[in-house]
VOVOFI-203177 format. One record per residue: residue in one letter; z negated, x, y of N, C-alpha, C in turn. Coordinates in steps of 0.1 Angstrom, whole numbers, plus 5000, padded with zeros to 4 digits. Layout:
N
aZXYZXYZXY...
//
This chain:
470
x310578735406310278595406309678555392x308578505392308178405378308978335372x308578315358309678205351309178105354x307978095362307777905366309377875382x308477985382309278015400310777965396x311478065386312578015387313277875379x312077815371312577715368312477595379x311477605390311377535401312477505409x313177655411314477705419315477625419x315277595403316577535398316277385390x315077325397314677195390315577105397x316377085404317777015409318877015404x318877115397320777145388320277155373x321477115368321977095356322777155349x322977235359323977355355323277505350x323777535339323177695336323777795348x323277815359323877905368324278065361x325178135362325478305361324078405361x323678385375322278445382321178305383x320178365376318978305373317978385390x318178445394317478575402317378485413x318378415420318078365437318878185432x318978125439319577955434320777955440x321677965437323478005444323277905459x324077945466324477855477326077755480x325677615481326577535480327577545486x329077565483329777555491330577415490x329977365507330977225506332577245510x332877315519334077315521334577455527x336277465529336777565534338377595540x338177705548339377665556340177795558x341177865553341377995558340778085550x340478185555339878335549338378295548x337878125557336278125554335878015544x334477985541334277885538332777865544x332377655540331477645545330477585535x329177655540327977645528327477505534x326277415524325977295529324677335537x324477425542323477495553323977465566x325377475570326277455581326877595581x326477735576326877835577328177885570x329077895582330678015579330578115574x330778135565331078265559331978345553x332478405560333878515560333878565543x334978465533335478555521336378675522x335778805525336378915528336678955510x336478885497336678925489337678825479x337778705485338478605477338078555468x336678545466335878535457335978655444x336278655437336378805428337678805430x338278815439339578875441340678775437x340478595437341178515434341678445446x341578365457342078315462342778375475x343778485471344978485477345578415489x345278335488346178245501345078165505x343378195508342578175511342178035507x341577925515340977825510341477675521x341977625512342577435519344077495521x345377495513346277515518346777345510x347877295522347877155520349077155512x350077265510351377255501350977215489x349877315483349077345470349077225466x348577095478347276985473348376875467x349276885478350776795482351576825463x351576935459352377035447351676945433x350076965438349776905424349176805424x349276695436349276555434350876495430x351876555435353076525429353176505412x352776645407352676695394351976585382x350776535394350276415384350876305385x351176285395351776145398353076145388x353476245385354676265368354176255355x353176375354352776365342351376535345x350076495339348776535345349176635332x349376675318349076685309350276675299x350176835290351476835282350876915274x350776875258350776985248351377055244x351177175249352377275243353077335234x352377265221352877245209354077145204x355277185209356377105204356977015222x356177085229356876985242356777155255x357177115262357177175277357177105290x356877175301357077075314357877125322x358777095331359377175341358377205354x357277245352356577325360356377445357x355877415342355877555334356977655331x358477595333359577675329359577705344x359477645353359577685367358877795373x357877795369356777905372357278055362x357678015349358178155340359578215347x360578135352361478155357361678215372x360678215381360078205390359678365392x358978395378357778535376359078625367x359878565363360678665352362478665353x363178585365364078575361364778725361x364378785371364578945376364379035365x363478985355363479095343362479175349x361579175353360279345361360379405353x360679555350360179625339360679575326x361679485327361979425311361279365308x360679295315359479165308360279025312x359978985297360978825299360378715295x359278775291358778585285357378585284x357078485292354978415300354478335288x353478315285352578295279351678245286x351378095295350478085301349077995290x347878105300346578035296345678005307x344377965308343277995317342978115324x342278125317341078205327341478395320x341478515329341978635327341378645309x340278605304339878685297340378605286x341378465282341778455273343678445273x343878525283345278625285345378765278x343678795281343478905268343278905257x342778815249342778775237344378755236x344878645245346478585237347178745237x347178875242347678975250347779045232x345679055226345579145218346279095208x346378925203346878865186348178895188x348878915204350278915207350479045200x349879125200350479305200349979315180x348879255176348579215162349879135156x350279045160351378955154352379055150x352879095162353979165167354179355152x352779375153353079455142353779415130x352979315129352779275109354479195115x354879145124356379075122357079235118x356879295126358079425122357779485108x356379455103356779535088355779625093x354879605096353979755102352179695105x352279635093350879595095349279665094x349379825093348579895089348179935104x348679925118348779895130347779825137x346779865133345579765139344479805150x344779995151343680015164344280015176x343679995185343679985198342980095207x343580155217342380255226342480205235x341680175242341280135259340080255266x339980225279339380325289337880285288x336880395289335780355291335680315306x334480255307334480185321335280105327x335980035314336579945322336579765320x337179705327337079535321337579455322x338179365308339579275304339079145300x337779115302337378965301335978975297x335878845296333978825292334278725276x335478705272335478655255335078805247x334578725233334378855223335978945220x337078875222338478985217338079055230x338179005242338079105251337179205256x336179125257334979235257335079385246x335379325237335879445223336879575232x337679565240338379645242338479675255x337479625263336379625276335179745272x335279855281334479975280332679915293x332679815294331479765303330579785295x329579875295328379875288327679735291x327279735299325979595300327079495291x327879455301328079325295328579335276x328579445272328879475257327779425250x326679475257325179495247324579435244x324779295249324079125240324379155226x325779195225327079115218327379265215x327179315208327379485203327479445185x326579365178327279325166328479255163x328679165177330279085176331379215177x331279305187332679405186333279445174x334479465182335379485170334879655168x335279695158335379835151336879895155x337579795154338679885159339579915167x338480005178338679995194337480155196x338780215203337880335206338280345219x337780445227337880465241338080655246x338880615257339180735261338880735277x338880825283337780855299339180765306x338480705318339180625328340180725338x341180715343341280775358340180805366x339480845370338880835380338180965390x339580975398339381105400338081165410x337581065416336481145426335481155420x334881135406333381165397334481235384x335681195383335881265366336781395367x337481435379338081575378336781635382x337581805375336781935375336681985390x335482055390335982135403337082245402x338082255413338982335412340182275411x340282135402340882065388342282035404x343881995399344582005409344681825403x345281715411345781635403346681615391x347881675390348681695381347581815370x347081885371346081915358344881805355x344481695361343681605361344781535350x345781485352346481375349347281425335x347181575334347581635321346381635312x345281645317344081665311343481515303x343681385309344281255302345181215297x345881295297347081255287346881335277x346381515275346181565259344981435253x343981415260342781335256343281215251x344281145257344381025250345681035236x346881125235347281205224346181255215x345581335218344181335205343781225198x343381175207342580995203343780975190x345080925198345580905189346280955173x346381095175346581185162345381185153x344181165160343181145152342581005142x342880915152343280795144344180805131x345480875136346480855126347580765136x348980825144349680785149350380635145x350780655133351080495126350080445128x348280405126347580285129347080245141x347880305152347680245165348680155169x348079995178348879915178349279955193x348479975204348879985215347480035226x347880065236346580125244346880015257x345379985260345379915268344379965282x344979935299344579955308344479885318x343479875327343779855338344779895350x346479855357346179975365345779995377x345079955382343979995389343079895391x341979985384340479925378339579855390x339179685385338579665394336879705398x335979575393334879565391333679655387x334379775376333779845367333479995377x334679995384334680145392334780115404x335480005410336279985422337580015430x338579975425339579995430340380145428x340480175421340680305419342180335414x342880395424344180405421344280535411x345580525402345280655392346380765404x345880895397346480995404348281005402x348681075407350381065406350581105395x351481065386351681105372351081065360x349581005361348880975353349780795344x350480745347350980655340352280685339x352780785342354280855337353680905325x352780985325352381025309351980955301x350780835305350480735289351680675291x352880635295354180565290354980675281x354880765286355580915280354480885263x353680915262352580945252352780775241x352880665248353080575241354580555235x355680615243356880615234356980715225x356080845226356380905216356080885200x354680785208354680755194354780615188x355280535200355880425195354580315196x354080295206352780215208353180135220x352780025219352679975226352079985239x352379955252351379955262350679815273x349879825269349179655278348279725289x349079655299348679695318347979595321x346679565322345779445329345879475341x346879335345346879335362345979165368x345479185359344779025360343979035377x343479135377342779145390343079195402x344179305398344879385411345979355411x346779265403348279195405348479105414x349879085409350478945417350478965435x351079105440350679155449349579205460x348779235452347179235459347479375464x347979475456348279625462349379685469x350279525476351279525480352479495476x352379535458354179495457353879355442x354779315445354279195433353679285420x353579365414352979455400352379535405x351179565404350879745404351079845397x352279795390352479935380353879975385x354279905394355379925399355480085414x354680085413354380205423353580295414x353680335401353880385393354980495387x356080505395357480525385357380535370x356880425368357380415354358380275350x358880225340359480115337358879965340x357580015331356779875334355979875319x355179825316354679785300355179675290x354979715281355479595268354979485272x353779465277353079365277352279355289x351979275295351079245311350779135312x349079155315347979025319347878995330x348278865336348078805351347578715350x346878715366345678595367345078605381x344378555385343678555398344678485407x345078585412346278555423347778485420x347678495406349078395401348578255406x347678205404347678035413346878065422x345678205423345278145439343978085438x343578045426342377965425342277815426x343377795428343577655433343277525418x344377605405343977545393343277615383x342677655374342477765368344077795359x344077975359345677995354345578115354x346178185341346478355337347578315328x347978425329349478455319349278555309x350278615303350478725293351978725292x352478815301354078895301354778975292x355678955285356079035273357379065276x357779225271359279235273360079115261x360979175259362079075251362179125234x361679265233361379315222360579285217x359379245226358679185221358179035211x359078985222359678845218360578815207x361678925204362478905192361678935183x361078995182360079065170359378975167x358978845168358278695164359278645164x360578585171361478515172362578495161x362778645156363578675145363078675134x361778685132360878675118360378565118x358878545122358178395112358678265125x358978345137359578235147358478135152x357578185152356078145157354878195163x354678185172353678235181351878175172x351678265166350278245162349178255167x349378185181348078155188348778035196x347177975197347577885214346377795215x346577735227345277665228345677525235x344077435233344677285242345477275253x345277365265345477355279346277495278x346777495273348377605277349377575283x349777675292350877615299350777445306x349477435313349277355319349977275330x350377185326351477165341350977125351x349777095357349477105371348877215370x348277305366347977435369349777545372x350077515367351577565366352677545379x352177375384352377355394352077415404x350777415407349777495415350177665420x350577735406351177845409352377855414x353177735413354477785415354577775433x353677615437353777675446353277775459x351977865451351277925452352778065455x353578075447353978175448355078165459x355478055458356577975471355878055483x355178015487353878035499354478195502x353878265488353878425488355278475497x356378405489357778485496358278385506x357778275507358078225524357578235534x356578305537355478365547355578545542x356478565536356878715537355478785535x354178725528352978765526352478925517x353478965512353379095509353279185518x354679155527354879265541353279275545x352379175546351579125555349979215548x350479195532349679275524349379435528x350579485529350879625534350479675549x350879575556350179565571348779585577x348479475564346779455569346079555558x346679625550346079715540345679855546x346979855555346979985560345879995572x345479845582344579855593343179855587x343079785576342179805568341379915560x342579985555342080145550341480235563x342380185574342480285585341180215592x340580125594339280075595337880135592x338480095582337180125571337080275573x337780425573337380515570337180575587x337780505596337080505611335680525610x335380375607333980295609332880335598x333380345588332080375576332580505569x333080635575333380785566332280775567x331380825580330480925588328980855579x329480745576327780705576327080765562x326380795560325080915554325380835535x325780775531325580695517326880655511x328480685522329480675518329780775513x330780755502330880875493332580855491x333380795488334280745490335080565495x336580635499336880525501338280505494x338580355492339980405480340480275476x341580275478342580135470343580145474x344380005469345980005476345679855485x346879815495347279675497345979655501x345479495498344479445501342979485489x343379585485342279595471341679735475x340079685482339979825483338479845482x337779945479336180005474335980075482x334480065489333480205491332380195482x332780345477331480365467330480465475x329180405475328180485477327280565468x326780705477326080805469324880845475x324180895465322680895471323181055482x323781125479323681205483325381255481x326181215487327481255492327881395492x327381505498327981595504327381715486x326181655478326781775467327081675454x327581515454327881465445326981405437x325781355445324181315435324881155438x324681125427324680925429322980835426x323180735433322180695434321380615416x320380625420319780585403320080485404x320180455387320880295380319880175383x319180215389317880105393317680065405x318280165418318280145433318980005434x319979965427320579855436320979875448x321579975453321879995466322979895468x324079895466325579805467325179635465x323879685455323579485456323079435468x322179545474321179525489322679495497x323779565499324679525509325179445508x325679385496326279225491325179125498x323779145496322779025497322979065516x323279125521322579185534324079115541x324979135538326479115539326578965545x325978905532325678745531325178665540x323678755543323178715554323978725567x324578815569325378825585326978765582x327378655572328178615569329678685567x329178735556330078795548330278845536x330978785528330978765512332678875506x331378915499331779095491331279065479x332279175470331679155459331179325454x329979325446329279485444329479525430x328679585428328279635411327479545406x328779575391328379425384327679525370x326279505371325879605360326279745358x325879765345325879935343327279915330x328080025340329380025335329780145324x328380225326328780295316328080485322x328880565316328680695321328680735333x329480705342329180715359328080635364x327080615371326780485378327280485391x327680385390329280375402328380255414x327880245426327280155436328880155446x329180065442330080005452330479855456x331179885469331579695471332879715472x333479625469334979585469335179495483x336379495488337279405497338479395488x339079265493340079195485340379085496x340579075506340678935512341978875513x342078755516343478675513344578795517x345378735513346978785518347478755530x346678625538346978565549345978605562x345178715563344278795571344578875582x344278875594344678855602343779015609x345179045618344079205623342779145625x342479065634341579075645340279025631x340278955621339878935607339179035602x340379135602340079285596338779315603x338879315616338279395625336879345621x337079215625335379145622334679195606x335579195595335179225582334379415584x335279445588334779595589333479585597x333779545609332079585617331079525608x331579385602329979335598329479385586x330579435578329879525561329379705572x329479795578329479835584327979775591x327779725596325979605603325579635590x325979575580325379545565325179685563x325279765563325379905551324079945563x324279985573323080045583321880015582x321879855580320479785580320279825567x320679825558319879875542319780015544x320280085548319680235553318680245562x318580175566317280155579316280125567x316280075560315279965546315380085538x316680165535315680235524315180395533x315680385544314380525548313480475553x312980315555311980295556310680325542x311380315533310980315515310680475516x311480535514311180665518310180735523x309880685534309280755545307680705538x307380565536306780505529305780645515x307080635507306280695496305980875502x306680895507306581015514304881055519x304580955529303380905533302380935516x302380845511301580825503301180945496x302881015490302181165481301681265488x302181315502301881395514299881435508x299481525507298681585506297481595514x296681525520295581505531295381645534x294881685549294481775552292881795555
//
């Protein structure tokens, strides 16, 4: 499209839209797992929008929760005051102790959970006396926000490369889980998951064990790869590898928590303890207010508490109390409708769906998640491992094609780096229903055929053209 074209597009709005490429479509309202565009067109959120609204769209508890909340008080600075929504909602997420994590930090939006996450694990050195503690390693290919602290410790190529003079320097990276493009042939899982753990031990001996503050993960990566559960053992050893040397560990569950993979944490099907430190978001309110957290054990906590006794960060709208509201009873919902069980139910008809209806088809290459979080990634060529070029857009054609037959997915979001990874995600509410399932699978399934039909039409096309006259 022209730059006249798309300033035309958008000679109605005032808004800087995300995508300049097509003119977004309005959504006036919504009900359940759908919503409605001002076209008159239903359209099945099989993705919860990027994996946020949980308990789908118009729940009237929510509305009832945080018109109460204003009708008290809309607004509280969190500097020198608190609300009882906010202690309600920490209380709520932490009285049980998960993993030894005892005290929330609420902010906005995932990517300034990451920032509060990184000055938290920064603070936290220089309180103990250990201020020379300043590198961090994170995964390539992977992604913890769209702010400059986060993006810094975010392996997303595209979205890095505006903004490659803002990163920080001190942030290196080590290879992702990812075991259907990154083990060897031959490779077993447990020597996959040994083979990440000497790699990320190097990283850090090479650094210099004392100047690492902590290593930071996804566990299980959304956007960048798709849903990618790590192999068995692979976070028994970075927790193993971080206590040996005394590092910290930060688990970004911002996108696959808050039971999206079935159990309230995803690190909790892990056997490990849990991390120093965990980012939540998305599914903690549901979308309903904007809201993310940052979970910290209690060590963590004394270690500011006992020293300068100040949290050196914060912002206007922290610990918001109708956002806070919003979550708590966002989470009410979760364990009163027993909606995990429901997680695991519909995860399983789902997996078991999907690899029915879309193994066979010629472009799927894998399929893979937990709970309601789940990816097919496609390959140009499946059966010896060729992926499709970083220019096909294949996964975007399904998203656009999806849309049309009313159904909203989310695809590959740019070039993530060393793999080029074409996939779409599913993520749909927690409150989804078999017969839901069923309809989501056939119609991405319609969606994927017809762009195969379009690209051997292309095919056949140039085929034609270089073919040699007789």
């Amino acid at each position: 499209m022209s730059s006249l074209a798309h300033s035309r597009s958008y000679a109605d709005s005032h808004i800087f839209h995300r995508s300049l490429r097509k003119k977004p479509a309005n959504i006036v309202s919504g009900q359940g797992i759908t919503f409605t565009l001002s076209s008159g067109r239903t359209i099945i959120d099989a993705s919860a929008g990027p994996a946020v609204s949980c308990l789908g769209h118009n729940q009237p508890t929510v509305i009832e929760a945080v018109t109460r909340q204003m009708q008290q008080i809309s607004y509280v600075y969190s500097m020198g005051y608190t609300s009882s929504s906010a202690e309600e909602l920490a209380s709520l997420l932490l009285s049980q102790k998960p993993g030894g994590l005892a005290k929330a930090i609420f902010v906005n939006s995932g990517s300034e959970a990451t920032d509060a996450a990184l000055k938290l694990v920064s603070q936290y050195w220089i309180e103990m006396g250990q201020s020379q503690r300043t590198k961090f390693i994170a995964r390539k290919q992977s992604y913890h926000g769209n702010t400059l602290g986060a993006l810094s410790v975010s392996g997303h190529a595209s979205r890095r490369a505006y903004y490659e003079p803002w990163m920080s320097h001190n942030v290196s990276f080590v290879d992702p889980c990812y075991a259907y493009r990154g083990k060897a042939d031959g490779e077993s899982d447990v020597e996959y998951a040994l083979r990440l753990r000497t790699q990320l031990e190097d990283e850090i001996l090479r650094l210099g064990p004392d100047t690492v503050a902590a290593f930071v993960a996804e566990t299980v990566p959304g956007t960048t790869i798709g849903c990618v559960p790590a192999v068995p053992g692979y976070f028994v050893a970075v927790r193993e590898v971080c206590d040996k040397y005394g590092i910290l560990l930060i688990l970004d569950e911002i996108m696959c928590g808050m039971g999206k993979t079935g159990t309230m944490h995803a690190w909790e099907q892990e056997d490990i303890r849990g991390p120093d430190i965990q980012t939540i978001g998305k599914a903690l309110g549901g979308g309903f207010v904007p809201l993310s957290g940052v979970l910290a054990t209690q060590n963590v906590f004394d270690a500011v508490s006992n020293n300068s006794g100040t949290l050196s960060h914060g912002h206007t709208f922290q610990a918001h109390p109708t956002a806070c509201a919003a979550a708590v009873e966002v989470q009410h919902i979760i364990g009163r409708d027993n909606l995990l069980k429901n997680v695991v139910v519909m995860g399983s008809l789902l997996q078991q769906s999907l690899e029915e209806s879309l193994g066979s088809l010629p472009h799927v290459g894998d399929i893979r998640g937990r709970g309601l979080f789940w990816a097919v990634e496609f390959m140009r060529r499946p059966s010896t491992g060729d992926p499709f070029d970083k220019h096909a857009g294949y996964s975007n054609r399904v998203v656009e094609v999806s849309q049309d037959l009313g159904l909203n997915i989310l695809g590959t979001l740019g070039d993530t780096g060393e793999y080029h990874v074409e996939h779409v995600i599913l993520s749909p509410p927690y409150i989804v229903k078999a017969e839901e399932v069923a309809e989501i699978v056939r119609l991405l399934k319609t969606a994927i055929q017809l762009v195969d039909q379009e690209l051997d039409h292309v095919e056949q096309q140039v085929e034609q053209h270089v073919r040699p006259s007789l």
